[in-house]
N, CA, C and O atoms as a GROMACS GRO file, in nm:
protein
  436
    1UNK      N    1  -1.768   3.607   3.974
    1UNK     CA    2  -1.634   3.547   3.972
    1UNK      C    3  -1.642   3.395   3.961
    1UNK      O    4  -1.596   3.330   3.866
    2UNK      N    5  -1.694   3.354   4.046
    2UNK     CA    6  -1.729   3.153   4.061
    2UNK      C    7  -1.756   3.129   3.912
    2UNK      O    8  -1.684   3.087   3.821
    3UNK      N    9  -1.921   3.182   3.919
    3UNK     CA   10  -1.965   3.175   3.751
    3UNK      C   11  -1.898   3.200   3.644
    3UNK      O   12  -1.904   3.125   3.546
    4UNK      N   13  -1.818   3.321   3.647
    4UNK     CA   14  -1.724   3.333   3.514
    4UNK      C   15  -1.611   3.191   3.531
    4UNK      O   16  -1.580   3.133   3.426
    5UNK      N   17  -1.553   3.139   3.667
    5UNK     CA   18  -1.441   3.043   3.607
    5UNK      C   19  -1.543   2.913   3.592
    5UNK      O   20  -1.481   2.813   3.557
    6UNK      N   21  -1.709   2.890   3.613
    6UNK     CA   22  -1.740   2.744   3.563
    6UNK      C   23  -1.823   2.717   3.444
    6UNK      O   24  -1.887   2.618   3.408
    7UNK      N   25  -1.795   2.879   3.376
    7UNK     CA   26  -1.835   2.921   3.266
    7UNK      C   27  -1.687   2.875   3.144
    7UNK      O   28  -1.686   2.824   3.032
    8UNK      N   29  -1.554   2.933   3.258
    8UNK     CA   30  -1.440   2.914   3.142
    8UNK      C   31  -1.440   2.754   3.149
    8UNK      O   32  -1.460   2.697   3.041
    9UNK      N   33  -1.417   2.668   3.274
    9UNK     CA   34  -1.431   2.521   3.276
    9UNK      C   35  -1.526   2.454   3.201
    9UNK      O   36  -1.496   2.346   3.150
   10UNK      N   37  -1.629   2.500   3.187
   10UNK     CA   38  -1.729   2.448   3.136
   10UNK      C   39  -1.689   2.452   3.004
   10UNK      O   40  -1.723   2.348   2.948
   11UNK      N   41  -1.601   2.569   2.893
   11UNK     CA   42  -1.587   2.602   2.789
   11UNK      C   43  -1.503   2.468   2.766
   11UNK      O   44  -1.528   2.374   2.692
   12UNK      N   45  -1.396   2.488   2.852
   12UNK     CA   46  -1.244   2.414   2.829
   12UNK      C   47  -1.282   2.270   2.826
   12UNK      O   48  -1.221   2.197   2.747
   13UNK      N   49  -1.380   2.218   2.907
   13UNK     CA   50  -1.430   2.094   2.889
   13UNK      C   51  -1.479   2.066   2.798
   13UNK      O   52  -1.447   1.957   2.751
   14UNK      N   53  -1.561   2.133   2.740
   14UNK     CA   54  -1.660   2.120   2.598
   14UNK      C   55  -1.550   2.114   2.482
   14UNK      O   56  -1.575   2.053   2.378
   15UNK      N   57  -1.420   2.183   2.503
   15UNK     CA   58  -1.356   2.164   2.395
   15UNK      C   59  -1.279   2.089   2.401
   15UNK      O   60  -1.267   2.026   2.296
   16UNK      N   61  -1.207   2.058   2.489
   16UNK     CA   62  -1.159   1.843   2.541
   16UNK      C   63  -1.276   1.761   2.486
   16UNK      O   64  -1.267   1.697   2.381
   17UNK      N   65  -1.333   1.764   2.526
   17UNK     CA   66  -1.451   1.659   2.472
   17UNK      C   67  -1.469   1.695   2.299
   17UNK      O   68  -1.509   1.592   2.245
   18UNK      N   69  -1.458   1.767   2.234
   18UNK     CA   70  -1.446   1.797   2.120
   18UNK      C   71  -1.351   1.777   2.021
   18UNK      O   72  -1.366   1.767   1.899
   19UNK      N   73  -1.216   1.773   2.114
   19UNK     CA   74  -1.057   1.739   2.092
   19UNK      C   75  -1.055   1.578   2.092
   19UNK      O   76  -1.003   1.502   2.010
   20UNK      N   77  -1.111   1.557   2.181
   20UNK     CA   78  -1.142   1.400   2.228
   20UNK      C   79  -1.239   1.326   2.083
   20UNK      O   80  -1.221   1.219   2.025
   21UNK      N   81  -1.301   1.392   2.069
   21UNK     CA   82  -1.433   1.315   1.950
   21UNK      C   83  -1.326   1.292   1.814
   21UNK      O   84  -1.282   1.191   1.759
   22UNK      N   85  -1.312   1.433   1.794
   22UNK     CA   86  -1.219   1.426   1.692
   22UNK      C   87  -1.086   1.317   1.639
   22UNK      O   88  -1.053   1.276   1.527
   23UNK      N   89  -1.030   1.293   1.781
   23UNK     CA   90  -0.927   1.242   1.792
   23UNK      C   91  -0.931   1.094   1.768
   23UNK      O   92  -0.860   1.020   1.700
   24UNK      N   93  -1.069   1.066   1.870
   24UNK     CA   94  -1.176   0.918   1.829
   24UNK      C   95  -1.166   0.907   1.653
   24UNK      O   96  -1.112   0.814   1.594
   25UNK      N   97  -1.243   1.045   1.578
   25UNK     CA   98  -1.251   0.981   1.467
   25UNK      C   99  -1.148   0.975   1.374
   25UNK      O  100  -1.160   0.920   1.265
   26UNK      N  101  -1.043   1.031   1.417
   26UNK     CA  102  -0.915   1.040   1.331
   26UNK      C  103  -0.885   0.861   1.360
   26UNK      O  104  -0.875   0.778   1.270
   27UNK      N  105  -0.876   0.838   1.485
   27UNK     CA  106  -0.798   0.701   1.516
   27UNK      C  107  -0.905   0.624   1.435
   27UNK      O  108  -0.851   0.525   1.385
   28UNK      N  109  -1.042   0.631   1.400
   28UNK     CA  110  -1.108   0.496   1.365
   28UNK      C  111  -1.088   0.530   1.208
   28UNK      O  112  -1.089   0.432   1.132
   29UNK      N  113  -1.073   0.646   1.156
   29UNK     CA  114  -1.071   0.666   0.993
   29UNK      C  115  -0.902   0.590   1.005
   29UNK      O  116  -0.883   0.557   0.888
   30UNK      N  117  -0.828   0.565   1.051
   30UNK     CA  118  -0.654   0.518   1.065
   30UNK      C  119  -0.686   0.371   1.106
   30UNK      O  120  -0.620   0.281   1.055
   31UNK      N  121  -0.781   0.341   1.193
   31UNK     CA  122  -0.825   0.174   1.200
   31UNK      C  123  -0.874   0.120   1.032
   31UNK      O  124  -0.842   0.026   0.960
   32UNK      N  125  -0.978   0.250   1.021
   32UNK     CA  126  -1.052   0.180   0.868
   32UNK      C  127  -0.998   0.169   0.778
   32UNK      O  128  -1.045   0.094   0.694
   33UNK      N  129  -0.871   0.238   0.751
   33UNK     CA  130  -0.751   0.226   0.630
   33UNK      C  131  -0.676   0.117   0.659
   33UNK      O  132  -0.664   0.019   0.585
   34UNK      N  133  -0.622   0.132   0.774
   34UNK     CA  134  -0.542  -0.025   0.834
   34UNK      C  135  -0.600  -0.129   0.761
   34UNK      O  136  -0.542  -0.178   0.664
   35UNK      N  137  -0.740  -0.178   0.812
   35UNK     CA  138  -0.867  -0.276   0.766
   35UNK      C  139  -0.837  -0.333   0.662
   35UNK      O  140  -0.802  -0.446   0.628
   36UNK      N  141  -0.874  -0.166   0.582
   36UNK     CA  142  -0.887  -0.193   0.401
   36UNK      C  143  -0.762  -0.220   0.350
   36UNK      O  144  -0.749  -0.286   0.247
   37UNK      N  145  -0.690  -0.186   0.399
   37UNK     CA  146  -0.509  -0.202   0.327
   37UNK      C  147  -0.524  -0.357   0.394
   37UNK      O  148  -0.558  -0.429   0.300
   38UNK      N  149  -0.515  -0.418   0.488
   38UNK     CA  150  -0.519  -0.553   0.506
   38UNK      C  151  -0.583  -0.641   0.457
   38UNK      O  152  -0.538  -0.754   0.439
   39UNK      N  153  -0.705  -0.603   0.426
   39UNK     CA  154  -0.842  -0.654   0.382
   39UNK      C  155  -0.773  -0.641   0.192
   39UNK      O  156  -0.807  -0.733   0.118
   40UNK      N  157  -0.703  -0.552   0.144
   40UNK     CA  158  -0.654  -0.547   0.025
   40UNK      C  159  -0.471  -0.649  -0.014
   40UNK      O  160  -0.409  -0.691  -0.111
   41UNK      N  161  -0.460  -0.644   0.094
   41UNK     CA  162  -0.335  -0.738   0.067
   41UNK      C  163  -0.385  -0.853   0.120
   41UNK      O  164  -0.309  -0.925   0.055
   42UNK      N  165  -0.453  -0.937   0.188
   42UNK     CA  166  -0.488  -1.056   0.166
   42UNK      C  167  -0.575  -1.096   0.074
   42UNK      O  168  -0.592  -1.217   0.056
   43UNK      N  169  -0.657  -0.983  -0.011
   43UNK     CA  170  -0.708  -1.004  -0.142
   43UNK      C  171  -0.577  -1.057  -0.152
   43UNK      O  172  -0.548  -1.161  -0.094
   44UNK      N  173  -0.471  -0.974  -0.244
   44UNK     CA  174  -0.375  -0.986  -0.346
   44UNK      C  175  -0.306  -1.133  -0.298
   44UNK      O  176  -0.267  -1.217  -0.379
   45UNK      N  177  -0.300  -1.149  -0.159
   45UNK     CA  178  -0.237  -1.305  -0.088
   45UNK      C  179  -0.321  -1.423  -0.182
   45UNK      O  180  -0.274  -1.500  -0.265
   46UNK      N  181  -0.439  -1.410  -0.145
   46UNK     CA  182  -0.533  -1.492  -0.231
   46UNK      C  183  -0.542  -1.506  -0.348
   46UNK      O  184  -0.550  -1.617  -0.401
   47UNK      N  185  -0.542  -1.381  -0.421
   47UNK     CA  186  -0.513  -1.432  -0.562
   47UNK      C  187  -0.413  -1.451  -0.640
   47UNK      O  188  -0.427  -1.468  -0.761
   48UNK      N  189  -0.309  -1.449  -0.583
   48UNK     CA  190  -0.156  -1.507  -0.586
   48UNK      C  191  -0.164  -1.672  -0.577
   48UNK      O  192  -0.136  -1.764  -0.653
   49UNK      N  193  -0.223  -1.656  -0.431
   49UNK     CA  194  -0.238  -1.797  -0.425
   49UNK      C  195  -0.317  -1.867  -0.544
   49UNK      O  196  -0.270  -1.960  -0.609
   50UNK      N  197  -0.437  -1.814  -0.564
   50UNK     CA  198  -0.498  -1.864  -0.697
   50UNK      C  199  -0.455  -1.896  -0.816
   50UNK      O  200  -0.458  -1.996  -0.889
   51UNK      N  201  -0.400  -1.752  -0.819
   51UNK     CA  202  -0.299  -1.775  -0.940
   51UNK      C  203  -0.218  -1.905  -0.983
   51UNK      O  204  -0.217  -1.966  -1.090
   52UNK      N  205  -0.155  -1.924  -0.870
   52UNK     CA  206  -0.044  -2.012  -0.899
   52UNK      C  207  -0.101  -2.168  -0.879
   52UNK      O  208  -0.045  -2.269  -0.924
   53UNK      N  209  -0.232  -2.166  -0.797
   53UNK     CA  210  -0.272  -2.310  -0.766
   53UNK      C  211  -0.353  -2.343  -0.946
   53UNK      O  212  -0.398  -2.446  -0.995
   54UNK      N  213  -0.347  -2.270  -0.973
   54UNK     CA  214  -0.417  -2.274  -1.124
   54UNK      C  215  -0.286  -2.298  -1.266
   54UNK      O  216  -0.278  -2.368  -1.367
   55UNK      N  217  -0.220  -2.220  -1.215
   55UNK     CA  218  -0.057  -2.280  -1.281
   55UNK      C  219  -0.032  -2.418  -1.268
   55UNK      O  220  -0.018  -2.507  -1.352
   56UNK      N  221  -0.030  -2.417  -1.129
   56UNK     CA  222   0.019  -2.580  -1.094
   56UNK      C  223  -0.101  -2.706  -1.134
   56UNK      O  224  -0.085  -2.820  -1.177
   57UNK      N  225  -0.229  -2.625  -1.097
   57UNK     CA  226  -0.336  -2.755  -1.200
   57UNK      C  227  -0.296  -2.776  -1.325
   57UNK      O  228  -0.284  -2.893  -1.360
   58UNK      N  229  -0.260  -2.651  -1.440
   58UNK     CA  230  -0.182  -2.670  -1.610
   58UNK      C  231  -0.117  -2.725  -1.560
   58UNK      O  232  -0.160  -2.840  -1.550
   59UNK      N  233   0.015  -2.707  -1.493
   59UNK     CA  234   0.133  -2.812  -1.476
   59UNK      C  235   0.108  -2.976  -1.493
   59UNK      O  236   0.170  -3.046  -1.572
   60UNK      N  237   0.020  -3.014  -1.417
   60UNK     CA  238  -0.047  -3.121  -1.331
   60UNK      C  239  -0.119  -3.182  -1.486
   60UNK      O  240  -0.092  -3.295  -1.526
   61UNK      N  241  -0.205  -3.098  -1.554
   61UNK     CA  242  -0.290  -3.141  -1.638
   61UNK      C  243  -0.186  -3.195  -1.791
   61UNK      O  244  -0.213  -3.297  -1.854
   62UNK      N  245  -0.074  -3.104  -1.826
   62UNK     CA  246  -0.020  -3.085  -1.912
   62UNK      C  247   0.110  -3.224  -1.904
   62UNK      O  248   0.162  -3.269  -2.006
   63UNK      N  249   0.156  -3.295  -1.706
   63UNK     CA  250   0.201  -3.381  -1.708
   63UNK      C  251   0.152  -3.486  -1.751
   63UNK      O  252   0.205  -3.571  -1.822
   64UNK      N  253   0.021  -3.481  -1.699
   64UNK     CA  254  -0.050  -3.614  -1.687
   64UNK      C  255  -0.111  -3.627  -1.874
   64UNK      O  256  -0.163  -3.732  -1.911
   65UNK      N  257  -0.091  -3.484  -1.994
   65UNK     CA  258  -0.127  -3.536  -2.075
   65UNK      C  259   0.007  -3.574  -2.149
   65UNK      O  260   0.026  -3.654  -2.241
   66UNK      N  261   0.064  -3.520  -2.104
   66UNK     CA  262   0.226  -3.597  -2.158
   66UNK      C  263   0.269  -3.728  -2.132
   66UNK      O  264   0.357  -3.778  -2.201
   67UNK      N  265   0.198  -3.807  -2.007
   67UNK     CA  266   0.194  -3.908  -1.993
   67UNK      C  267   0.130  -4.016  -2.040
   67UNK      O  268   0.166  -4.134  -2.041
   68UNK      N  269  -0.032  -3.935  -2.103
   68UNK     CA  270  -0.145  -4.013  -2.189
   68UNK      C  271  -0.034  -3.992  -2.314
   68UNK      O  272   0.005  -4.109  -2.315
   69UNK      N  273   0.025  -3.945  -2.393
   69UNK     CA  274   0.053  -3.924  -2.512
   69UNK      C  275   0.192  -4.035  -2.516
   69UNK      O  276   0.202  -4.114  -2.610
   70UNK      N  277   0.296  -4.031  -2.403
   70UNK     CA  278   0.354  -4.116  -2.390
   70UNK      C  279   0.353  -4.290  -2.397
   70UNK      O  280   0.425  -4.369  -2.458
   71UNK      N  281   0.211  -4.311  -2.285
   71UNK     CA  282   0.129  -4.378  -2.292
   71UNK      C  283   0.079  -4.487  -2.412
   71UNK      O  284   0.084  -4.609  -2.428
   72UNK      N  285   0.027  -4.371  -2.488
   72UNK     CA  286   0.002  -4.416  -2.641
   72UNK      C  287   0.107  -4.504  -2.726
   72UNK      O  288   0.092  -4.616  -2.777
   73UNK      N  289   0.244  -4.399  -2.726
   73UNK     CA  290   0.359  -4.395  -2.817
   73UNK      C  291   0.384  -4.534  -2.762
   73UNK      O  292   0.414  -4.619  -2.845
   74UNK      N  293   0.373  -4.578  -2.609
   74UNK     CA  294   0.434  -4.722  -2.594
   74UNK      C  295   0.364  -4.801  -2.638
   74UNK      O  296   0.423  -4.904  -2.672
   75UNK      N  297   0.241  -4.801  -2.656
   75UNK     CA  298   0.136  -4.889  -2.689
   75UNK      C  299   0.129  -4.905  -2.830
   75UNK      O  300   0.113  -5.015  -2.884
   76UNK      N  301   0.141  -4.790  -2.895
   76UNK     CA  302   0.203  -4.837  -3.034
   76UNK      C  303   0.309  -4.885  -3.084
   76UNK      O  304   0.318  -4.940  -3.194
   77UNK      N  305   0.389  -4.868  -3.013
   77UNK     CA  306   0.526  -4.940  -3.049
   77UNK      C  307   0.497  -5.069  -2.997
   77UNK      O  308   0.462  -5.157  -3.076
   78UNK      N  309   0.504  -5.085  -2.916
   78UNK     CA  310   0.478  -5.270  -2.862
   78UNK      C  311   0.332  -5.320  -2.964
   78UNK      O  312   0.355  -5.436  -2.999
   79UNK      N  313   0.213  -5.279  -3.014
   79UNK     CA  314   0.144  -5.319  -3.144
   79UNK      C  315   0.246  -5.336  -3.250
   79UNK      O  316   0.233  -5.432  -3.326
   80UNK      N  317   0.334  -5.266  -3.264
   80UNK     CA  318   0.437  -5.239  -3.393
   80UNK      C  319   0.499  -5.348  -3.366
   80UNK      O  320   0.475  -5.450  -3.432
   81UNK      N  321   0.593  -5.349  -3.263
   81UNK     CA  322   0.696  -5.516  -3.219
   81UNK      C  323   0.637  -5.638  -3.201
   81UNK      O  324   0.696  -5.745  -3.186
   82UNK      N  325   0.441  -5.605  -3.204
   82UNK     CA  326   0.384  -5.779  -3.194
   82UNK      C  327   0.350  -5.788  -3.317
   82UNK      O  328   0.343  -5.901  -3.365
   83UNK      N  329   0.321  -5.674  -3.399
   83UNK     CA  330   0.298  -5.683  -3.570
   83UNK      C  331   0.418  -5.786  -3.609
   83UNK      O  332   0.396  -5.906  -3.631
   84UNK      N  333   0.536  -5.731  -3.613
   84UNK     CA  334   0.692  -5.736  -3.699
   84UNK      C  335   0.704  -5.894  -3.630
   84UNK      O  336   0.739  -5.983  -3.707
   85UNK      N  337   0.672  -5.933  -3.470
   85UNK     CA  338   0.746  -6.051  -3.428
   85UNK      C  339   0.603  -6.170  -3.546
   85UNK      O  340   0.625  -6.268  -3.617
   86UNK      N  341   0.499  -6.111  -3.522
   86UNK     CA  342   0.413  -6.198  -3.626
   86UNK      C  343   0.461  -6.249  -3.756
   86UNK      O  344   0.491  -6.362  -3.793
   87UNK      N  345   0.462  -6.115  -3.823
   87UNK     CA  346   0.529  -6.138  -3.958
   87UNK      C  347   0.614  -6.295  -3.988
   87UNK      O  348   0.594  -6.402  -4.046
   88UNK      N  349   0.752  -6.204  -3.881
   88UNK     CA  350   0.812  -6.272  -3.877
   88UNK      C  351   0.829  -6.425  -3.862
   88UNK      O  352   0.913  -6.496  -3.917
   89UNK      N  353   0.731  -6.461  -3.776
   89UNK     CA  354   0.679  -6.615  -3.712
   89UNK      C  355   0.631  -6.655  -3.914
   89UNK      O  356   0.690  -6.719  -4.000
   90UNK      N  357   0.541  -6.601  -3.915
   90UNK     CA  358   0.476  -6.618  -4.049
   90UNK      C  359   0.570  -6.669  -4.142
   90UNK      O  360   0.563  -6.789  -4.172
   91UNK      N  361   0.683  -6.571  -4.206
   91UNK     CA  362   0.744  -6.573  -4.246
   91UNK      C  363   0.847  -6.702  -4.233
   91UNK      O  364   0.887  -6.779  -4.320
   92UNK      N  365   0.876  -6.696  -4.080
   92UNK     CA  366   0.965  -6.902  -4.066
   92UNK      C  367   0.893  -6.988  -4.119
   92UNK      O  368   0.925  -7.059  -4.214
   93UNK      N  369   0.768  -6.989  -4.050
   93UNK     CA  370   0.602  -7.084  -4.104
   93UNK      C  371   0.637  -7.096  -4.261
   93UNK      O  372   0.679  -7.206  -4.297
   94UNK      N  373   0.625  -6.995  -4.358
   94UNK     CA  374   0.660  -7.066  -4.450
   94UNK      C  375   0.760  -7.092  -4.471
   94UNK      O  376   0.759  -7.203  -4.525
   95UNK      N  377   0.880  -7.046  -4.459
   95UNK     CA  378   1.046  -7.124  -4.487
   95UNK      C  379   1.015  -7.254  -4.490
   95UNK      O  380   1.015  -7.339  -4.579
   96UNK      N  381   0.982  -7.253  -4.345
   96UNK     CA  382   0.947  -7.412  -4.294
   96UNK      C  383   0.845  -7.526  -4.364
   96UNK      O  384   0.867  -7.645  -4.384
   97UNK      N  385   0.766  -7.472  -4.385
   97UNK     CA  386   0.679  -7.539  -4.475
   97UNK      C  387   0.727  -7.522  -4.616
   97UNK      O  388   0.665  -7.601  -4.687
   98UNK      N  389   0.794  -7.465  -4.669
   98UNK     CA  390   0.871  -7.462  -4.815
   98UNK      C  391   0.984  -7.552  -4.788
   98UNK      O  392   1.016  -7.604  -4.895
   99UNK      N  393   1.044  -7.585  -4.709
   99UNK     CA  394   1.194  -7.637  -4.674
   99UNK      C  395   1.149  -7.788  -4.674
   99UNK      O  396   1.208  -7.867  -4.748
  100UNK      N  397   1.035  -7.834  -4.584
  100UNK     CA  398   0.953  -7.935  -4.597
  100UNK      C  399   0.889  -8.000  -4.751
  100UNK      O  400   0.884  -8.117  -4.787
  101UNK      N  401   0.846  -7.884  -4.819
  101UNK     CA  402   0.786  -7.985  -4.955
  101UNK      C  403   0.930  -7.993  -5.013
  101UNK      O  404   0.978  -8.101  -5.048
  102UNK      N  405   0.995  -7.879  -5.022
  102UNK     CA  406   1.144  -7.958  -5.095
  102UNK      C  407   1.188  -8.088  -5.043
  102UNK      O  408   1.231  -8.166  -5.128
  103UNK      N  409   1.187  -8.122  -4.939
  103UNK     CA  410   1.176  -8.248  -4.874
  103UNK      C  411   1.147  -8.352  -4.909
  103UNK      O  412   1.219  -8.452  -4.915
  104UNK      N  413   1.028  -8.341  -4.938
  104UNK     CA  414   0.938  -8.436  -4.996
  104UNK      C  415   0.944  -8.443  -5.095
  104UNK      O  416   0.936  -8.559  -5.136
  105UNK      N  417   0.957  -8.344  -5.194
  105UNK     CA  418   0.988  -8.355  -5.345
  105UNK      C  419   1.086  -8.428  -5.375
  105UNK      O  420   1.063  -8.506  -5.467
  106UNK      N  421   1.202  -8.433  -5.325
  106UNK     CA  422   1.362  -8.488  -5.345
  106UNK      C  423   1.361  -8.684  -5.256
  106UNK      O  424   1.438  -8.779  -5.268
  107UNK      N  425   1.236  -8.664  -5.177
  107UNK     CA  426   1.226  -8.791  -5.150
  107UNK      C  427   1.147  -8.923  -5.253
  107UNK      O  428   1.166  -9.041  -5.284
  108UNK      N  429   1.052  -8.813  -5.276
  108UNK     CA  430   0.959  -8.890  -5.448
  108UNK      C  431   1.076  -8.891  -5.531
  108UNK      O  432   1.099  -8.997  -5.589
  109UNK      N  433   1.180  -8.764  -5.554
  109UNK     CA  434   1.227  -8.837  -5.666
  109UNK      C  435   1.355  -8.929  -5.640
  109UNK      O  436   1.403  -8.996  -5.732
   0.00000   0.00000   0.00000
């Protein structure tokens, strides 16, 4: 009688402890998915983030060459307005020096 119930206890324990293992590995296979699903959306966090910090470098690169190109366009135009104000100087230079020998011509005669 004793022996048969620490025979059934003994069973019922062995299968708690079996219920128990199981239950362990259900919860750590439900930790290890948790993990990987986290461990997989802060991938995707990161390369979002990448993504876009790489957008915003084009942004960044594409201002700053719009600004070299801008840059340029002023620098040629102001070469262009010291060309034309030259000319121009040139151009009085001789008036002036033509306006002068008529000058002198009309004074000889």
């Amino acid at each position: 009688m004793i022996t048969s119930i620490l025979i059934v206890t003994f069973f019922l324990w062995r299968a708690s402890m079996v219920r128990r293992a199981s239950m362990v590995r259900r919860a750590s296979l439900v930790v290890r998915a948790s993990l990987i699903w986290r461990a997989s959306l802060v991938r995707r966090a990161s390369m979002v983030r990448r993504a876009s910090m790489v957008r915003r470098a084009s942004m960044v690169r594409r201002a700053s060459m719009v600004r070299r190109a801008s840059l340029v366009v002023r620098a040629s135009l102001i070469w262009r307005a010291s060309l034309v104000r030259r000319a121009s100087m040139v151009r009085r230079a001789s008036m002036v020096r033509r306006a002068s020998m008529v000058r002198r011509a009309s004074m000889v005669r």
